[in-house]
C-alpha positions as protocol buffer text, in pm:
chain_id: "A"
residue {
  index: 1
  type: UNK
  ca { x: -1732 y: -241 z: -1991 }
}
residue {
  index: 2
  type: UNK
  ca { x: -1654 y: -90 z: -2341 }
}
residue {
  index: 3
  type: UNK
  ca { x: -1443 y: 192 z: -2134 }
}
residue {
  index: 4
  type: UNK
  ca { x: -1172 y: -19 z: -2043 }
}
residue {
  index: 5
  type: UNK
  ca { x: -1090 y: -122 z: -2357 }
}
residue {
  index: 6
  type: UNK
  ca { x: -1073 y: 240 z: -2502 }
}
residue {
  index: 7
  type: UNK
  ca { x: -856 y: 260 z: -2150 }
}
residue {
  index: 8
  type: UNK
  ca { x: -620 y: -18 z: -2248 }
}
residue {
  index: 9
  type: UNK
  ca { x: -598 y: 104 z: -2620 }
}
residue {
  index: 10
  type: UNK
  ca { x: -488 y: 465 z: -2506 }
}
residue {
  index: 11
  type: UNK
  ca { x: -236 y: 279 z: -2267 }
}
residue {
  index: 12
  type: UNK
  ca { x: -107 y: 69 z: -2529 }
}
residue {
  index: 13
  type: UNK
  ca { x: -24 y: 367 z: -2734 }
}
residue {
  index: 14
  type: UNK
  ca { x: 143 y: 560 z: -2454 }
}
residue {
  index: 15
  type: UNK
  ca { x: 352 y: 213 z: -2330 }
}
residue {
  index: 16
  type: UNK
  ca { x: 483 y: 240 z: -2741 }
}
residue {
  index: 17
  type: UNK
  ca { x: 574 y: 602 z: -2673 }
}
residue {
  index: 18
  type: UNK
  ca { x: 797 y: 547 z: -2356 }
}
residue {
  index: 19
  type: UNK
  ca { x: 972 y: 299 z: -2521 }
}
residue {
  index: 20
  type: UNK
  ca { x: 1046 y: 535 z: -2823 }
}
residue {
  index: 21
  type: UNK
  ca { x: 1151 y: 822 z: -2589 }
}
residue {
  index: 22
  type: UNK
  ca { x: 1402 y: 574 z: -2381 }
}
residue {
  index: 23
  type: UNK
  ca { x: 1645 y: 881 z: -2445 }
}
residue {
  index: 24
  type: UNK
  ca { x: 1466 y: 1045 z: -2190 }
}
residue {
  index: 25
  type: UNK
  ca { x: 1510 y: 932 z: -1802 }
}
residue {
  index: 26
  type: UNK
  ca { x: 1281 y: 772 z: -1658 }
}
residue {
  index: 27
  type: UNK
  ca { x: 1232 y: 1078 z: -1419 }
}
residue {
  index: 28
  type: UNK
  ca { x: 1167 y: 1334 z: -1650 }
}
residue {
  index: 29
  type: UNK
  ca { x: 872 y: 1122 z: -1854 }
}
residue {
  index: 30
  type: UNK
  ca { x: 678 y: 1072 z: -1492 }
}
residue {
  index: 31
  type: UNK
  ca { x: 722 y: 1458 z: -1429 }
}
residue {
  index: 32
  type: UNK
  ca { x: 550 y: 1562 z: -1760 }
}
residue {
  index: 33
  type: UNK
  ca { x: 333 y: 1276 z: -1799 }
}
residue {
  index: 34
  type: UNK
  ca { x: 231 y: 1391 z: -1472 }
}
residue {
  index: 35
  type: UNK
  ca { x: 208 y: 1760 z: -1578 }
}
residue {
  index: 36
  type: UNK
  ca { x: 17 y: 1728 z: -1889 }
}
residue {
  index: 37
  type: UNK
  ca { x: -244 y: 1518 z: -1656 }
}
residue {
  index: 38
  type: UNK
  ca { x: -249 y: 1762 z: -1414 }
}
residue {
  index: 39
  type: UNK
  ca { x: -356 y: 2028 z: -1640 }
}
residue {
  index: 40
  type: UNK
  ca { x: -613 y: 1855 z: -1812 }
}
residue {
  index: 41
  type: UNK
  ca { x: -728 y: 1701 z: -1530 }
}
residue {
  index: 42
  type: UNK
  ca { x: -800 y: 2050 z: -1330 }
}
residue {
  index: 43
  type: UNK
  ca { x: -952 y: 2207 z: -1658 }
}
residue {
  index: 44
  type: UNK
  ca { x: -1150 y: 1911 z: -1798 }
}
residue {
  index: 45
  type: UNK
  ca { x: -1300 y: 1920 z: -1417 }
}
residue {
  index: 46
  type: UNK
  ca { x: -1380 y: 2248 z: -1416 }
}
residue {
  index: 47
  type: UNK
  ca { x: -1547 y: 2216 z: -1753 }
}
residue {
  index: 48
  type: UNK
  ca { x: -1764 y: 1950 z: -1618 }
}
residue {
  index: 49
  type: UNK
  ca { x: -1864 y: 2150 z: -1305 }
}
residue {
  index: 50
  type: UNK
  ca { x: -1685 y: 1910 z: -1080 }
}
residue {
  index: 51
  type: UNK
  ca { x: -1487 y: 1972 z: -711 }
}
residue {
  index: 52
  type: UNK
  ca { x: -1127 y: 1867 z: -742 }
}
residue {
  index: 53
  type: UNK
  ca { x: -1216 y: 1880 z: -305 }
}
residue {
  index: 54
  type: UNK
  ca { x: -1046 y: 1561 z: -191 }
}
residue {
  index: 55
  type: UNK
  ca { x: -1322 y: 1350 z: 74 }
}
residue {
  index: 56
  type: UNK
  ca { x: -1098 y: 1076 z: 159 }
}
residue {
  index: 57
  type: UNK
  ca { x: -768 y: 1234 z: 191 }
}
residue {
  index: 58
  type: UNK
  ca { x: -587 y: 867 z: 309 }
}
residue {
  index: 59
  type: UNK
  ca { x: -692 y: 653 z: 68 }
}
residue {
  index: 60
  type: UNK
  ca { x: -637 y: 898 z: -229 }
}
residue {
  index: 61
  type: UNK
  ca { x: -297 y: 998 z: -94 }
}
residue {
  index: 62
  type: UNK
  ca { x: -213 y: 588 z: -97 }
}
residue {
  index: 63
  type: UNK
  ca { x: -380 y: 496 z: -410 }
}
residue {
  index: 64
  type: UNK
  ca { x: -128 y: 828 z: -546 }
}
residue {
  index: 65
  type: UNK
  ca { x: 168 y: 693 z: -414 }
}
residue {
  index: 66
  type: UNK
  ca { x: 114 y: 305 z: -471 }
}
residue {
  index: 67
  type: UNK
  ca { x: 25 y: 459 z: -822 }
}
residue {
  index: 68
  type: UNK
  ca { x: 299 y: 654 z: -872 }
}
residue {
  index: 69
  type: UNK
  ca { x: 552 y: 381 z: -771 }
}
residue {
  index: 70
  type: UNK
  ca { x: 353 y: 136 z: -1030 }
}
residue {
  index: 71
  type: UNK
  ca { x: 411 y: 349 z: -1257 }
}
residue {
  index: 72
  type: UNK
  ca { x: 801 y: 445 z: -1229 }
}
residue {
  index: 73
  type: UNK
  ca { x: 890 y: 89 z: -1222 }
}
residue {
  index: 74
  type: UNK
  ca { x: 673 y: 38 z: -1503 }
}
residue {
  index: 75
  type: UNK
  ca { x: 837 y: 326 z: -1732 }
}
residue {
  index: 76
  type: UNK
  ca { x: 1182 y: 152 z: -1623 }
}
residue {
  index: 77
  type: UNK
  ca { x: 1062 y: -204 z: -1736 }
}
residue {
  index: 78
  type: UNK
  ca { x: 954 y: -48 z: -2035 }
}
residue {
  index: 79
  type: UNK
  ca { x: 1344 y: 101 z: -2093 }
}
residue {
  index: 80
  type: UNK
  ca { x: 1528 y: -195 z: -1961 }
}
residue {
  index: 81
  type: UNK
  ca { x: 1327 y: -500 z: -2119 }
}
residue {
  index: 82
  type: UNK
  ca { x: 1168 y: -585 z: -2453 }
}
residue {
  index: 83
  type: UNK
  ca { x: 798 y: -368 z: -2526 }
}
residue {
  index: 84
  type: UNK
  ca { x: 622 y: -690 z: -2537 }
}
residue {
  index: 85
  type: UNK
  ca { x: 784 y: -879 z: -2208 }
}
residue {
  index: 86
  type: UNK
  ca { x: 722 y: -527 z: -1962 }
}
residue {
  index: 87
  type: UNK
  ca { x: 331 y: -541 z: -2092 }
}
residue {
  index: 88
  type: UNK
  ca { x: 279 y: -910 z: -2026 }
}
residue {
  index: 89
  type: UNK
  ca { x: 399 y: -831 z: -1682 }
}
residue {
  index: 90
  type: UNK
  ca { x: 234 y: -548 z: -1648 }
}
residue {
  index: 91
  type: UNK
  ca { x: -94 y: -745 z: -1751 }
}
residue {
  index: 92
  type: UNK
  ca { x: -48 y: -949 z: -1436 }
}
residue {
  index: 93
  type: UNK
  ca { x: -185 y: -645 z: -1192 }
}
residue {
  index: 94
  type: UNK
  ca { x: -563 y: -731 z: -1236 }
}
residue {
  index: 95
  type: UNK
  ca { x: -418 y: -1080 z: -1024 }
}
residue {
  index: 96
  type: UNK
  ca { x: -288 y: -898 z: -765 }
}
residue {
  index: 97
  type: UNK
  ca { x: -575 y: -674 z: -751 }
}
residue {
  index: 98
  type: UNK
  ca { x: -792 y: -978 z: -683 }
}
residue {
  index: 99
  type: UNK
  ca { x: -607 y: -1074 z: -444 }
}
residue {
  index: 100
  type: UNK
  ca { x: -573 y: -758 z: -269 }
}
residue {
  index: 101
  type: UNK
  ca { x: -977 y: -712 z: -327 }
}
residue {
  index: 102
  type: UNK
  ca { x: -990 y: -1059 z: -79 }
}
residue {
  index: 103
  type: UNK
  ca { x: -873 y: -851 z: 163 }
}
residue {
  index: 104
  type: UNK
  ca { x: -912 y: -490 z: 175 }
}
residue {
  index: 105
  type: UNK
  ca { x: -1301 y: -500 z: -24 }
}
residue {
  index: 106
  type: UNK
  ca { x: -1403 y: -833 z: 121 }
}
residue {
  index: 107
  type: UNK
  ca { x: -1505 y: -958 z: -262 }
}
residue {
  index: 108
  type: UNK
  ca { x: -1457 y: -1375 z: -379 }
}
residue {
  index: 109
  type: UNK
  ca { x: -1448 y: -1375 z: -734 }
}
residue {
  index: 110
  type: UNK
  ca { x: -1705 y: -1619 z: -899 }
}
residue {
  index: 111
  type: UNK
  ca { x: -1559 y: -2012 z: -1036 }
}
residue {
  index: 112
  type: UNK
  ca { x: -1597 y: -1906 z: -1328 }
}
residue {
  index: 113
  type: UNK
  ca { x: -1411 y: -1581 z: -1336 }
}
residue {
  index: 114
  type: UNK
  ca { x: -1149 y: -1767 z: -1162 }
}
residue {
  index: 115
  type: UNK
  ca { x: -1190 y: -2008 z: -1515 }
}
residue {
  index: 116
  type: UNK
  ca { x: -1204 y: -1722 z: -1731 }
}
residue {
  index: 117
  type: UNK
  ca { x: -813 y: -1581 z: -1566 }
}
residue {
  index: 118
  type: UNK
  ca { x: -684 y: -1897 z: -1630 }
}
residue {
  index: 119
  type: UNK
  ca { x: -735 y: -1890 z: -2008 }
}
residue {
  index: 120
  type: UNK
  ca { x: -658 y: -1530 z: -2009 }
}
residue {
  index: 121
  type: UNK
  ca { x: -308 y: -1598 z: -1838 }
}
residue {
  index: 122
  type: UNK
  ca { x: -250 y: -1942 z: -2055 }
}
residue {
  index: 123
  type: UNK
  ca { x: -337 y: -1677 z: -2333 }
}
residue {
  index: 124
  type: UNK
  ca { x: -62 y: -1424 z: -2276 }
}
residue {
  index: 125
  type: UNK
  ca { x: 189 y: -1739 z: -2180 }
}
residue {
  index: 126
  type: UNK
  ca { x: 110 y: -1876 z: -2550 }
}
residue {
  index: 127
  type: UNK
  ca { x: 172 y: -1531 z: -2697 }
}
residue {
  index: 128
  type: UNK
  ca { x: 492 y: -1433 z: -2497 }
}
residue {
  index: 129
  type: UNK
  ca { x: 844 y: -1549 z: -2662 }
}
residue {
  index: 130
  type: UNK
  ca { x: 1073 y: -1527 z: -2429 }
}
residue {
  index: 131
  type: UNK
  ca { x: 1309 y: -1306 z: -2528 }
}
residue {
  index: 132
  type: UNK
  ca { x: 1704 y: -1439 z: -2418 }
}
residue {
  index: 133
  type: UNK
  ca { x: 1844 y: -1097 z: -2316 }
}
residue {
  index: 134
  type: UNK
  ca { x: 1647 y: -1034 z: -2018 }
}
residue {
  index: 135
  type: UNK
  ca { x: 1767 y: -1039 z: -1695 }
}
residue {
  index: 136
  type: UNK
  ca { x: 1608 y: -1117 z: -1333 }
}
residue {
  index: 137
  type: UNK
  ca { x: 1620 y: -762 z: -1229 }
}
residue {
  index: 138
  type: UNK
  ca { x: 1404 y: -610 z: -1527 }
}
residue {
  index: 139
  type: UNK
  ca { x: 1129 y: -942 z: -1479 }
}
residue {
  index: 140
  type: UNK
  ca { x: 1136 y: -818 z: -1051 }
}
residue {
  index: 141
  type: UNK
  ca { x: 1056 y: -423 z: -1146 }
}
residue {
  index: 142
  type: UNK
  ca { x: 802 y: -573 z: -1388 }
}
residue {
  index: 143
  type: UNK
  ca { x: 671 y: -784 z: -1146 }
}
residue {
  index: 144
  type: UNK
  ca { x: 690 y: -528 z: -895 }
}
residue {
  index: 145
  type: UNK
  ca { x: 541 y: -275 z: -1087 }
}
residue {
  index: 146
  type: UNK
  ca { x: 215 y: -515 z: -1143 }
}
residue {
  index: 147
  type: UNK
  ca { x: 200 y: -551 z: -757 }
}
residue {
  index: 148
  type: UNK
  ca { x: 202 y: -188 z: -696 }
}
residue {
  index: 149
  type: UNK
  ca { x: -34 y: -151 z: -972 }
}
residue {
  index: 150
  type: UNK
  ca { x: -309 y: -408 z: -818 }
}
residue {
  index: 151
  type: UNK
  ca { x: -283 y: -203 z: -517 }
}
residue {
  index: 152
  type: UNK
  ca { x: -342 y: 111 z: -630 }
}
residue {
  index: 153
  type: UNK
  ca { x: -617 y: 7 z: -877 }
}
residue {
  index: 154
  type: UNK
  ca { x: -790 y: -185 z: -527 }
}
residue {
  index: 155
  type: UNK
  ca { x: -790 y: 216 z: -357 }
}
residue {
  index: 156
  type: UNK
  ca { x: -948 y: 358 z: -629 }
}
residue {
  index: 157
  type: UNK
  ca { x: -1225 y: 57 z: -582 }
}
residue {
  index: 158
  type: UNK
  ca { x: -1235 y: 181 z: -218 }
}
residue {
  index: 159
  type: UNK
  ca { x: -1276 y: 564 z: -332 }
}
residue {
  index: 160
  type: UNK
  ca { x: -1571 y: 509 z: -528 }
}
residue {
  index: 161
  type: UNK
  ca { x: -1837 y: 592 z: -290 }
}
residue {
  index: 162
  type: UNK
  ca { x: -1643 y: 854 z: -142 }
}
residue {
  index: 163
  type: UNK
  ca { x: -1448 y: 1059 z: -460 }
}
residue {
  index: 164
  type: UNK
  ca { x: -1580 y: 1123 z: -834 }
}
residue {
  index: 165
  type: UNK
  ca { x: -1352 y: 952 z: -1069 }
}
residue {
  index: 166
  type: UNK
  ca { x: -1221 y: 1273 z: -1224 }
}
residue {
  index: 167
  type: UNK
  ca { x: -1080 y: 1354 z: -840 }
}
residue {
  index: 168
  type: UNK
  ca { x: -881 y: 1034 z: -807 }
}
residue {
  index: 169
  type: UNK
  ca { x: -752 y: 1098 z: -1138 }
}
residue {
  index: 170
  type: UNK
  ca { x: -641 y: 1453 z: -1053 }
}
residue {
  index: 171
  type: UNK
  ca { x: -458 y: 1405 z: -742 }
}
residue {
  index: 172
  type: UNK
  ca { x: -202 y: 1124 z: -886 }
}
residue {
  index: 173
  type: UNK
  ca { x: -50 y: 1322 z: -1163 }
}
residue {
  index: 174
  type: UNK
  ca { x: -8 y: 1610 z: -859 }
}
residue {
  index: 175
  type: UNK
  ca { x: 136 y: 1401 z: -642 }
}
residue {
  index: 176
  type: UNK
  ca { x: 375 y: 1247 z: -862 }
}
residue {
  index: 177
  type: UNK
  ca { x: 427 y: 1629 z: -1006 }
}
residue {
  index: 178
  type: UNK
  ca { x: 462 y: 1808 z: -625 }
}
residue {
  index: 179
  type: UNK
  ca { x: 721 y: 1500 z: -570 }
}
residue {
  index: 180
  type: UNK
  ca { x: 976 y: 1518 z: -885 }
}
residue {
  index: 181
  type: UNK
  ca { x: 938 y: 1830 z: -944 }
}
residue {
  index: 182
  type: UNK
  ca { x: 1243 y: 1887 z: -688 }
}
residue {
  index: 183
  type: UNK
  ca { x: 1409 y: 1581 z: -895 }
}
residue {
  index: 184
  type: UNK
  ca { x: 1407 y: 1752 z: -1223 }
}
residue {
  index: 185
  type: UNK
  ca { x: 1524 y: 2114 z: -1081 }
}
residue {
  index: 186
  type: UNK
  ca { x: 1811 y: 1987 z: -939 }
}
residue {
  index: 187
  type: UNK
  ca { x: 1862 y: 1716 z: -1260 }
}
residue {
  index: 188
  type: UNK
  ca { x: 1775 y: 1896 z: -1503 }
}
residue {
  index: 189
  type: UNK
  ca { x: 1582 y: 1821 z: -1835 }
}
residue {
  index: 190
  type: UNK
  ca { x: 1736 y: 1657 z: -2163 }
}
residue {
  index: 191
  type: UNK
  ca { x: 1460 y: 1648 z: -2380 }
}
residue {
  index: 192
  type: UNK
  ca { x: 1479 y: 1826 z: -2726 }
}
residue {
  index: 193
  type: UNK
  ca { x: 1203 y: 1996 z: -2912 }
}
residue {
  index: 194
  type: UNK
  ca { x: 1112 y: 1670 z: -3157 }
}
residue {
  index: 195
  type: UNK
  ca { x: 1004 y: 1515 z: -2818 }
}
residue {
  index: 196
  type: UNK
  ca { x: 740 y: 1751 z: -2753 }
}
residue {
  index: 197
  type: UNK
  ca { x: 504 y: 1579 z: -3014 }
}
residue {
  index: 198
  type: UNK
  ca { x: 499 y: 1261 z: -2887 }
}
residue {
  index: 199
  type: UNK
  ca { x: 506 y: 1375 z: -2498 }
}
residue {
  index: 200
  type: UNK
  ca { x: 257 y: 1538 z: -2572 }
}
residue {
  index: 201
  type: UNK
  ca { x: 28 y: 1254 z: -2667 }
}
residue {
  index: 202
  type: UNK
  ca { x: 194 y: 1071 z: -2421 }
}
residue {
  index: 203
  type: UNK
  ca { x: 1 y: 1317 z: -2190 }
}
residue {
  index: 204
  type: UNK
  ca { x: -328 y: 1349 z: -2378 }
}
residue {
  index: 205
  type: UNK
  ca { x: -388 y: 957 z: -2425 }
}
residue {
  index: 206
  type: UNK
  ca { x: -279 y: 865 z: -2061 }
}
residue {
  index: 207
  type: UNK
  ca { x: -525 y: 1149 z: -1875 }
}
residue {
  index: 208
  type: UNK
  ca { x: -811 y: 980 z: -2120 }
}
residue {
  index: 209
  type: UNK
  ca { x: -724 y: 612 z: -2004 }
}
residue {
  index: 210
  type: UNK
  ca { x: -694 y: 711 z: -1633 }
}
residue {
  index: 211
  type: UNK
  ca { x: -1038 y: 872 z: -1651 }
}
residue {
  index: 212
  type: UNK
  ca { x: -1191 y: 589 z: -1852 }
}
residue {
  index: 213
  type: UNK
  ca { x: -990 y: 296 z: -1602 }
}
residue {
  index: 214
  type: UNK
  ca { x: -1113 y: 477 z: -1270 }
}
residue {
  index: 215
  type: UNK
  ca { x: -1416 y: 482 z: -1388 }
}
residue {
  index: 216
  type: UNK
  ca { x: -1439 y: 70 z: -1428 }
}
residue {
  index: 217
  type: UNK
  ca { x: -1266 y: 13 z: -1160 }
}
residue {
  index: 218
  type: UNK
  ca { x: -1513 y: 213 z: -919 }
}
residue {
  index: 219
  type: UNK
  ca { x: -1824 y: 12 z: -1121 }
}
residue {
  index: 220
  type: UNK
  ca { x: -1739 y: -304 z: -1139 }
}
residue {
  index: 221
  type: UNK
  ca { x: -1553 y: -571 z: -939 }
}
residue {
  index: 222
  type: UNK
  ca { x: -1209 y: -631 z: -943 }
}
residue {
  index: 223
  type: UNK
  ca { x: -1242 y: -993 z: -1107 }
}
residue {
  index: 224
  type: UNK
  ca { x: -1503 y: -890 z: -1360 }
}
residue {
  index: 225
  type: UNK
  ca { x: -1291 y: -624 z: -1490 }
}
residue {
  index: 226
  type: UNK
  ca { x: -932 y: -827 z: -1460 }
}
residue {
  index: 227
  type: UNK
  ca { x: -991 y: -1020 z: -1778 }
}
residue {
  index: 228
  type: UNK
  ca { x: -1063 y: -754 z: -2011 }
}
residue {
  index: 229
  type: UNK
  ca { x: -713 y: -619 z: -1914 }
}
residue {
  index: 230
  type: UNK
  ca { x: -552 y: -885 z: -2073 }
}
residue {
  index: 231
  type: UNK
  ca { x: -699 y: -754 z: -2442 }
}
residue {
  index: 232
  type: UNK
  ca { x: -405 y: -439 z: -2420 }
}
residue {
  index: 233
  type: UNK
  ca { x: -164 y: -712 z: -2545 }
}
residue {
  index: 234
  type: UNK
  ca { x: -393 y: -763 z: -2878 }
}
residue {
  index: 235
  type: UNK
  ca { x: -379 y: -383 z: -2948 }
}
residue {
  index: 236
  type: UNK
  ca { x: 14 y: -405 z: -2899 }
}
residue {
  index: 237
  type: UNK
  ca { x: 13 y: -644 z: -3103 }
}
residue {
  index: 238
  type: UNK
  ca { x: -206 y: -492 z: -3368 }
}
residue {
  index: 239
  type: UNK
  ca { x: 5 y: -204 z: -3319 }
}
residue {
  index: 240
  type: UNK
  ca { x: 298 y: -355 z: -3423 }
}
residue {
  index: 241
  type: UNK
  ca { x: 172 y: -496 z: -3697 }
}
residue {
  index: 242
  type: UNK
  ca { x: 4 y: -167 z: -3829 }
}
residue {
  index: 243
  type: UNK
  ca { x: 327 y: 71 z: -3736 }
}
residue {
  index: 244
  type: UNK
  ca { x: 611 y: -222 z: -3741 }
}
residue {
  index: 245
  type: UNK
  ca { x: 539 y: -448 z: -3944 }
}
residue {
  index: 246
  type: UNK
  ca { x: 551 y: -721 z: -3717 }
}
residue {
  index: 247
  type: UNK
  ca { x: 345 y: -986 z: -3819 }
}
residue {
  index: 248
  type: UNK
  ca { x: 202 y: -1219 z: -3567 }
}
residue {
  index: 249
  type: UNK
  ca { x: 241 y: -1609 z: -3567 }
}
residue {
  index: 250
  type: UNK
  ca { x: 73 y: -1959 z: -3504 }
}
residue {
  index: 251
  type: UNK
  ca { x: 148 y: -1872 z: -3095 }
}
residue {
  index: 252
  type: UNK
  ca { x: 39 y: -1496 z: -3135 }
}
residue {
  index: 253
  type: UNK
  ca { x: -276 y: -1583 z: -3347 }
}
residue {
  index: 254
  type: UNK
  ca { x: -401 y: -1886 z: -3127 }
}
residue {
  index: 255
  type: UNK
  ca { x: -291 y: -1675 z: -2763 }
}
residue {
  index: 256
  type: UNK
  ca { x: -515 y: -1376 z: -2928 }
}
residue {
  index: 257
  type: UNK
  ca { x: -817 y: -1613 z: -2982 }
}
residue {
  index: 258
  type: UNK
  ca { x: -785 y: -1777 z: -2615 }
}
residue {
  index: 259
  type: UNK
  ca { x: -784 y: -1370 z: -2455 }
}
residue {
  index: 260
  type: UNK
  ca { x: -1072 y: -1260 z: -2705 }
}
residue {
  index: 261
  type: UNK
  ca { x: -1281 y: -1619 z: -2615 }
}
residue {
  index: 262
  type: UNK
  ca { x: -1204 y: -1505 z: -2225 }
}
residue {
  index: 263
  type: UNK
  ca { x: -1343 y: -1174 z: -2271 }
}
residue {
  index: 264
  type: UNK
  ca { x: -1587 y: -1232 z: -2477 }
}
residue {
  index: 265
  type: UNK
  ca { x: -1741 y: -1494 z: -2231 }
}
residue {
  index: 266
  type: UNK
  ca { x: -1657 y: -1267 z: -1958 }
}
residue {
  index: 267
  type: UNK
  ca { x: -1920 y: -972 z: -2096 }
}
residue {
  index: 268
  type: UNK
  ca { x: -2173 y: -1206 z: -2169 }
}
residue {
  index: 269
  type: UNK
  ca { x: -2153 y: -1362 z: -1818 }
}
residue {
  index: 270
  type: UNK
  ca { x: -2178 y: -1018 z: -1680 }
}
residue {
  index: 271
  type: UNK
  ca { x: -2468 y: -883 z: -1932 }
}
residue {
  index: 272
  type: UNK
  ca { x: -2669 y: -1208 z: -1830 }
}
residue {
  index: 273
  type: UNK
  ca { x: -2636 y: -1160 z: -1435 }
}
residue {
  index: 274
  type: UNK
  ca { x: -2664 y: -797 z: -1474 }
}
């Protein structure tokens, strides 16, 4: 389970960098967030000796576009509402997942699991200060962005006996890149050559949490993994205290220790029935 957390970590460091490039429209950070994937996707594939040959056309094509809408409301939360408010939200998709797992995978989370979300949620709820310039409309998109996310992460628990990893992680960056690439010809692009640092680790650090994320997601269970989610808000925090200087409180310090206690029980519960 030590791969998600390197997945949230890369995540938390490209979530930082959308918010720094709000200059940028939300379009044209999907279309070369989704290029830079694409590329290293298809070569990193190759390197490994691996067939980018789709097997289950359907289901990657919906886990692609439920992705892809996750993620453009997601970038848009990220621009419209505070860093730390979009996150927390976005921290709610291993829920939905769950819920959608009831369903589509036919998987009932353990009691204790069940136990362990609580105190993960209570966590993030102790951390969050509500900010007072938020609005309704960026809390739906963030909301809405979770949703989509749950979904998409519950298709890529459905590929797993049917698609290697690096193959679901391939075809959403080209789907999202065959369907703004139209967008951005006819928009055109705005972004100016002391962007193409950062979008450029933008692109590196997302393709090496989507390979690490569809990987846990296609080992593990949608509840065991859902907790450990909740630890990307104690590497934003640690990354604004490191690059920021924001310096967490009595809520911040005591919500950390409540998420770290959840996932911390949460691997040794799975290590013991493993």
């Amino acid at each position: 389970m030590e791969s998600i957390l390197l997945a949230i970590f890369f995540f938390s460091i490209a979530h930082s960098l959308v918010k720094e490039l709000k200059h940028i429209p939300v379009e044209e950070l999907v279309f070369f967030r989704a290029l830079m994937t694409t590329v290293l996707g298809f070569f990193f594939a190759k390197y490994k000796g691996i067939s980018l040959k789709p097997n289950h056309k359907i289901n990657l094509l919906l886990r692609s576009v439920y992705g892809l809408m996750a993620l453009v409301l997601f970038f848009y939360s990220l621009q419209s509402i505070p860093l730390s408010l979009a996150i927390t939200l976005q921290y709610t998709s291993p829920i939905f997942m769950v819920i959608f797992a009831v369903f589509m995978l036919d998987e009932k989370p353990k009691l204790s699991q069940v136990a362990l979300f609580l105190l993960a949620i209570l966590g993030v709820v102790v951390i969050k200060q509500t900010p007072q310039d938020i609005t309704i409309k960026g809390l739906i998109i963030g909301l809405m962005a979770a949703f989509f996310a749950g979904l998409a992460y519950t298709y890529i628990r459905k590929l797993k006996d049917t698609d290697h990893p690096l193959v679901v992680v391939f075809y959403f960056p080209l789907v999202a890149l065959l369907l703004f690439t139209p967008i951005m010809i006819k928009q055109g692009f705005v972004i100016q050559y002391a962007d193409y640092f950062k979008m450029l680790v933008l692109g590196i650090f997302t393709f090496l949490a989507q390979v690490f994320l569809t990987q846990v997601y296609q080992e593990h269970k949608g509840a065991d993994v859902g907790v450990l989610h909740y630890t990307g808000l104690v590497y934003a925090i640690a990354i604004g205290f490191v690059f920021y200087d924001e310096v967490p409180d009595i809520y911040q310090l005591v919500g950390m220790a409540m998420i770290i206690s959840a996932v911390f029980i949460n691997k040794k519960t799975l290590k013991n029935s493993g």
